[in-house]
C-alpha positions, 0 to 999 in steps of 0.5 A: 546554523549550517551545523544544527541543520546538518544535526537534525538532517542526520538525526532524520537519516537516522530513523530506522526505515524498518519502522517506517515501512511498518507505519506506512503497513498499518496506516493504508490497511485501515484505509481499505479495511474499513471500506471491505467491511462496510461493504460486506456488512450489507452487500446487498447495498454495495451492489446497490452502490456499484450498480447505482453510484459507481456504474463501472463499465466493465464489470456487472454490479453484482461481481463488482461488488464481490470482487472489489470487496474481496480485494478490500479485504484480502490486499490489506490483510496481506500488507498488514502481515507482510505477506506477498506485500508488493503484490498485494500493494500493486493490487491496491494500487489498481483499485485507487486507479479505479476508483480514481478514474472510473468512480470519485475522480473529483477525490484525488488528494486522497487517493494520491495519498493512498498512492503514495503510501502504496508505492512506497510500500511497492518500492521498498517492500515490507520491511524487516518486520514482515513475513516475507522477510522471514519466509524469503530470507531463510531460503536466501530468495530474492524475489522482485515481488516480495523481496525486502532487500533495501536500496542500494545507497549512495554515497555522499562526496564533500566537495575538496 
């Protein structure tokens, strides 16, 4: 039983995280994309929203409206491409905090579902399939916003 577990353990380590990081990309964009759209389809009613339902107590409804369907919009474009992915994750993240504490705090197994999905991508970066991988690693930058270098490993030791 030991040697199958041991098996399917190694054949799990084995999926290429490169294709992970894609999934997570791809999966929390259409998240905040599809509440972007629907929002500047008729922003008129997101102000109503904001001003009626949401009653976030910092910001006017109006500028509410333009900024969180700005951020909706543009953060996952970004992650989906690659580009500036942990800024715009830590962006996102804010916004789940947001709306978490601020909005529908009656919601969170989704929104700690989206936070998982976005400190993943926060802590492990884009992947290799990213244009900040291409545009970062031609110059040689590491840069602790964008970077995609993978996480030190650590070594396995068999007790003797």
């Amino acid at each position: 039983m030991t040697a199958f577990l041991d098996t399917w353990r190694a054949r799990l380590d084995a999926y290429p995280q490169a294709l992970l990081q894609l999934l997570m990309r791809f999966s929390i964009f259409w998240v905040f994309w599809r509440s972007g759209m629907l929002k500047a389809d008729n922003i008129e009613q997101a102000i109503g929203l904001f001003r009626d339902e949401y009653k976030l107590p910092i910001l006017p409804p109006e500028i509410a409206a333009y900024l969180g369907t700005a951020v909706e919009l543009a953060a996952p474009c970004l992650i989906v491409a690659g580009l500036f992915t942990r800024l715009a994750a830590l962006s996102l993240i804010g916004l789940t905090l947001t709306i978490q504490f601020l909005v529908y705090w009656n919601d969170y197994p989704s929104h700690l579902l989206w936070l998982a999905i976005l400190v993943f991508i926060l802590t492990r970066g884009p992947g290799p399939y990213s244009l900040d991988a291409l545009l970062f690693r031609k110059r040689g930058a590491v840069n602790s916003i964008t970077s995609t270098a993978a996480p030190a490993t650590l070594t396995r030791v068999e007790p003797t």
